[in-house]
C-alpha positions in Angstrom: 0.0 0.0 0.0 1.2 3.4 -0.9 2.5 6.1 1.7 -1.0 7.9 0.3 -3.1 5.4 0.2 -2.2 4.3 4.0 -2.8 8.1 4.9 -6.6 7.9 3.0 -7.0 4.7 4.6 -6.3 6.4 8.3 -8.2 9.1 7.6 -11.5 6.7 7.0 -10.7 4.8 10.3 -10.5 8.0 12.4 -13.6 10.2 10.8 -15.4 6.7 11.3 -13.8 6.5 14.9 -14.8 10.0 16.0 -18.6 9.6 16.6 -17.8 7.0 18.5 -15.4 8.9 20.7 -18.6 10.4 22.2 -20.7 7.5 22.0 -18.6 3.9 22.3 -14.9 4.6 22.3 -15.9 8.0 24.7 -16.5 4.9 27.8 -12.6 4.5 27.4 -12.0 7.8 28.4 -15.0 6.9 31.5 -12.4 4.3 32.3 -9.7 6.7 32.5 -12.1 9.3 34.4 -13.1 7.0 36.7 -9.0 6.3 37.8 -9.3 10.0 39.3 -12.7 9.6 40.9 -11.8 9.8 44.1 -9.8 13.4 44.3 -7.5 14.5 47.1 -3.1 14.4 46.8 -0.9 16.6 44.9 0.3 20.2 45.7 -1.1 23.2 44.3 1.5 25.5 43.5 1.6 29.5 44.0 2.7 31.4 47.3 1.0 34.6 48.8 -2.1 35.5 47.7 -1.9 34.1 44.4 -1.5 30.5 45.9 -3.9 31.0 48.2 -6.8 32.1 45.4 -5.7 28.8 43.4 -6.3 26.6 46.4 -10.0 28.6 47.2 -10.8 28.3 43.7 -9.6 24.4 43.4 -11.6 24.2 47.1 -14.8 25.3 45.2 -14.8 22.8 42.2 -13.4 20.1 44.1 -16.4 20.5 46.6 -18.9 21.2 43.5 -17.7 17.3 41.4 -18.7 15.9 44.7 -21.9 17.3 45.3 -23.0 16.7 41.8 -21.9 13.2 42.3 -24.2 12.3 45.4 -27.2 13.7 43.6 -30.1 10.8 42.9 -29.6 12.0 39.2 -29.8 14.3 36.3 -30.4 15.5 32.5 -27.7 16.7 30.2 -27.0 17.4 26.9 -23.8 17.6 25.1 -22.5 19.2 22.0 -18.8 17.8 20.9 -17.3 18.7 17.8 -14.0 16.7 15.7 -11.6 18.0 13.2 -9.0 16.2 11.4 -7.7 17.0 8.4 -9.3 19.9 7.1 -12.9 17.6 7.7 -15.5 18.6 11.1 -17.7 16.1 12.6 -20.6 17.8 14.8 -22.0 15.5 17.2 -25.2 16.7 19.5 -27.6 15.0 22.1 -28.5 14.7 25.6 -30.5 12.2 28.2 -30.3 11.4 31.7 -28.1 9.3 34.4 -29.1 7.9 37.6 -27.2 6.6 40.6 -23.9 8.0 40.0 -23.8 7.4 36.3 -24.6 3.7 36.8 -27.7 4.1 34.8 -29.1 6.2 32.5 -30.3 7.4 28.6 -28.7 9.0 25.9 -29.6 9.4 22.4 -27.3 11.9 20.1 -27.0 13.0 16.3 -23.5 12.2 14.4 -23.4 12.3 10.4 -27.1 12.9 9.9 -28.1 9.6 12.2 -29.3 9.0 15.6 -27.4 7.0 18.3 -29.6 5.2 20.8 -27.5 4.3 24.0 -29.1 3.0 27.4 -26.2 2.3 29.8 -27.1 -0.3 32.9 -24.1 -1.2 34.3 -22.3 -3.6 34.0 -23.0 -3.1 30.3 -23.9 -0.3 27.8 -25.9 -1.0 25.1 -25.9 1.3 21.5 -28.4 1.1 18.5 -26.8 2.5 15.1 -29.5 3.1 12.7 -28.2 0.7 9.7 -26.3 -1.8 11.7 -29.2 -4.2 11.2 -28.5 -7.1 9.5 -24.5 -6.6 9.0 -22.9 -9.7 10.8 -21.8 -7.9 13.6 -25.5 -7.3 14.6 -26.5 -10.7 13.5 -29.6 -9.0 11.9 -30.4 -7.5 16.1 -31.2 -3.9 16.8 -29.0 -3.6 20.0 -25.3 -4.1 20.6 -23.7 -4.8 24.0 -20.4 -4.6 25.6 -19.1 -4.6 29.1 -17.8 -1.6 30.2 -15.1 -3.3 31.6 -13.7 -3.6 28.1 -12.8 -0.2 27.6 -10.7 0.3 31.3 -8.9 -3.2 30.2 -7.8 -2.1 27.0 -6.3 1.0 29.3 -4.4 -1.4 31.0 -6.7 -0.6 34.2 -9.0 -3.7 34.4 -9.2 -3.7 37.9 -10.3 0.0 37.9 -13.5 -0.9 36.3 -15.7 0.9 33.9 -17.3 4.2 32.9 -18.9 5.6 30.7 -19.5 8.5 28.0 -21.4 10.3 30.2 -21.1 13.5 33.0 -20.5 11.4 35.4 -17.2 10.5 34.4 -16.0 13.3 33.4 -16.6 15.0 36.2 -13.1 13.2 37.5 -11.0 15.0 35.0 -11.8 18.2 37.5 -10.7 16.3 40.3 -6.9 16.4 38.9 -6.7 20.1 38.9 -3.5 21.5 39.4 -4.3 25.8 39.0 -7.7 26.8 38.9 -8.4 30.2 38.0 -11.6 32.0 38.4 -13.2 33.7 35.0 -16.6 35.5 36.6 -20.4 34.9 37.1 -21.9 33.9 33.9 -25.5 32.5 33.4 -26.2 28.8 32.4 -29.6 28.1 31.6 -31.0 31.0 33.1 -29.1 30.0 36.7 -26.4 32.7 37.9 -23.2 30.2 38.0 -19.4 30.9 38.4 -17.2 30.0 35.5 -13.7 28.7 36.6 -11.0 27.7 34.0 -8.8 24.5 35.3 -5.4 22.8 34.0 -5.8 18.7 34.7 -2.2 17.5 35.8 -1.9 14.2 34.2 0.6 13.4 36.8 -1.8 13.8 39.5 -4.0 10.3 38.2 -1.6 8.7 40.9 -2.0 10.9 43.7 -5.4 10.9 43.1 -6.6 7.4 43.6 -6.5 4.8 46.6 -2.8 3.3 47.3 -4.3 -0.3 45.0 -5.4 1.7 41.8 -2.5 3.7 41.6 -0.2 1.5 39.1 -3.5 1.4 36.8 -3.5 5.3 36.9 0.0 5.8 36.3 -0.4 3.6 33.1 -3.5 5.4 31.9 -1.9 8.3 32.6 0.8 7.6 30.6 -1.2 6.8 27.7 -3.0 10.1 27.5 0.2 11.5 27.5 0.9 9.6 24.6 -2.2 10.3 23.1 -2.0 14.1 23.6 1.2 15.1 23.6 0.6 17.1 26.7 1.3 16.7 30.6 -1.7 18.7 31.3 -5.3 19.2 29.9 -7.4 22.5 29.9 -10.9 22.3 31.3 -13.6 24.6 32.4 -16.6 24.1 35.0 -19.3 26.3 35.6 -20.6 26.3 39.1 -24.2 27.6 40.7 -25.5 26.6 44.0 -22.9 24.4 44.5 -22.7 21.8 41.6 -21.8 21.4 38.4 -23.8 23.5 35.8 -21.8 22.9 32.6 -18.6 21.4 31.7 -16.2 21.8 29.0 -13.2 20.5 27.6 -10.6 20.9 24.6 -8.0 18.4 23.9 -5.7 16.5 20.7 -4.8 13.3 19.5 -2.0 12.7 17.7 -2.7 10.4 14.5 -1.8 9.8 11.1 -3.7 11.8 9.4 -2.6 14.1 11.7 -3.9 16.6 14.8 -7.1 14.9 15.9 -9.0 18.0 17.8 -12.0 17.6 19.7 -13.8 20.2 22.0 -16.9 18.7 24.3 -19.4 20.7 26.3 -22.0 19.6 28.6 -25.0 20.8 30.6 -26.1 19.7 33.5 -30.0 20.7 35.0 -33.4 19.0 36.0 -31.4 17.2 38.9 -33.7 14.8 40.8 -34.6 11.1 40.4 -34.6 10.1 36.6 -36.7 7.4 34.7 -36.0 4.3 35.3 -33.9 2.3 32.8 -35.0 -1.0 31.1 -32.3 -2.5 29.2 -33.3 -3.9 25.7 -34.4 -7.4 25.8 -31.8 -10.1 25.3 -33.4 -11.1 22.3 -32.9 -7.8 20.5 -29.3 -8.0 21.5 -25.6 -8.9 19.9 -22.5 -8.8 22.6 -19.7 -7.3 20.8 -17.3 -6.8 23.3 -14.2 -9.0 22.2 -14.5 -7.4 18.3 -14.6 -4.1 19.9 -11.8 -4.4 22.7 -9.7 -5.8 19.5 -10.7 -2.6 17.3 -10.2 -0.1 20.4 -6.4 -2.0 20.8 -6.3 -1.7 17.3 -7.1 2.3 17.2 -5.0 2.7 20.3 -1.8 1.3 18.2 -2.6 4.1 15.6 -2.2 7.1 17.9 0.3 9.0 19.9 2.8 11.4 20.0 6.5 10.7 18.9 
């Protein structure tokens, strides 16, 4: 195969990759959320009253993840956008999670289809308009995979699974290392304080019990790799204290060259959500082995040299 041809060919995989970033390969980065969970370690540099803003300011979001994390539930919806190459995918949607992310709805719009995903741990399950009949299906609506597949192909099996939702990502915050405040901005009509955040990527460690730490370290390496970076921007919005909106900007290196993706999420209605019902077993194909082999296989692709 040509030097050309290879590039065209990696281009395909990743533009067919990215919806899933947000949808099926977005519960590997749950995994990797999930490492930092449980906050706390780490030094927050600064002196005087510049270090001592940092630590109020890192005080206030730290407290805010938690909060939001206790509550019976919530909706959201999410807007994340990939470029690559010259090309943008927009991807849009929204749904509601239960019991710590454990359970919940989503349904979002890639490439002109919509993306059905119920998530009942231990599994998610995801409906792709077309997939019917292909033999990955075998001719079944649904397709399920343990989350666990995604925080094993991290290397952090015994960290267990996430997924693409809030929830997780509300650990990034969690590995701040300067948080800065921007000012009081309104979020769906709710008077919230924006905060802009660095994530230290070598805080994963610090930041989980003494048994998950190797597992961090390793993930965190990886999204070193992946990003080229040591750290990760991030900004939070906070009203009453929890989480009204999140966002975050980061790259992967691949080749076809500077993967970009920006995600932003809002978070309101919170109170006990719907009860989920996961799609009969009937209507369903497991596909976790072919997908932990195509994640590895993706995984191989990217990085930073």
């Amino acid at each position: 195969m040509s030097k050309r041809a290879g590039n065209a060919s990696a281009m395909r995989d990743n533009r067919r990759m990215s919806p899933l970033v947000r949808v099926l390969v977005g519960v590997a980065a749950g995994a990797l959320l999930a490492a930092v969970g449980c906050g706390g370690g780490g030094e927050h540099g600064g002196a005087g009253a510049a270090g001592a803003a940092n630590a109020s300011y890192l005080a206030a979001v730290t407290r805010a993840t938690y909060a939001t994390d206790q509550v019976p539930g919530y909706k959201f919806s999410l807007t994340a956008t990939t470029q690559i190459a010259g090309k943008s995918i927009e991807v849009t949607g929204g749904g509601s999670l239960s019991e710590r992310g454990s359970e919940g709805t989503a349904s979002v719009q890639a490439a002109g289809k919509t993306i059905d995903e119920v998530i009942a741990k231990p599994y998610i399950y995801v409906r792709v308009p077309g997939a019917t009949g292909t033999r990955l299906t075998h001719s079944k609506p649904w397709m399920r995979a343990d989350l666990s597949t995604y925080s094993q192909s991290l290397g952090g099996g015994s960290l267990g699974g996430g997924s693409a939702n809030p929830s997780e990502v509300l650990g990034y915050l969690r590995s701040a290392g300067t948080v800065t405040r921007i000012g009081d901005q309104q979020v769906r009509g709710v008077s919230s304080t924006h905060y802009h955040a660095l994530i230290d990527l070598h805080r994963f460690s610090s930041a989980v019990p003494a048994g998950q730490r190797a597992a961090a370290r390793r993930q965190g390496r990886l999204l070193e790799r992946l990003t080229g970076a040591k750290t990760l921007p991030a900004d939070v919005w906070i009203g009453a204290g929890r989480v009204d909106r999140i966002a975050l900007a980061f790259s992967l290196c691949t080749p076809a060259g500077r993967l970009h993706e920006t995600l932003s999420m809002d978070l309101y209605d919170y109170g006990r959500q719907p009860v989920v019902t996961p799609p009969p077993a009937s209507q369903v194909t497991d596909i976790a082995a072919k997908l932990k082999s195509e994640f590895a296989k993706a995984l191989a692709q990217l990085g930073c040299h």
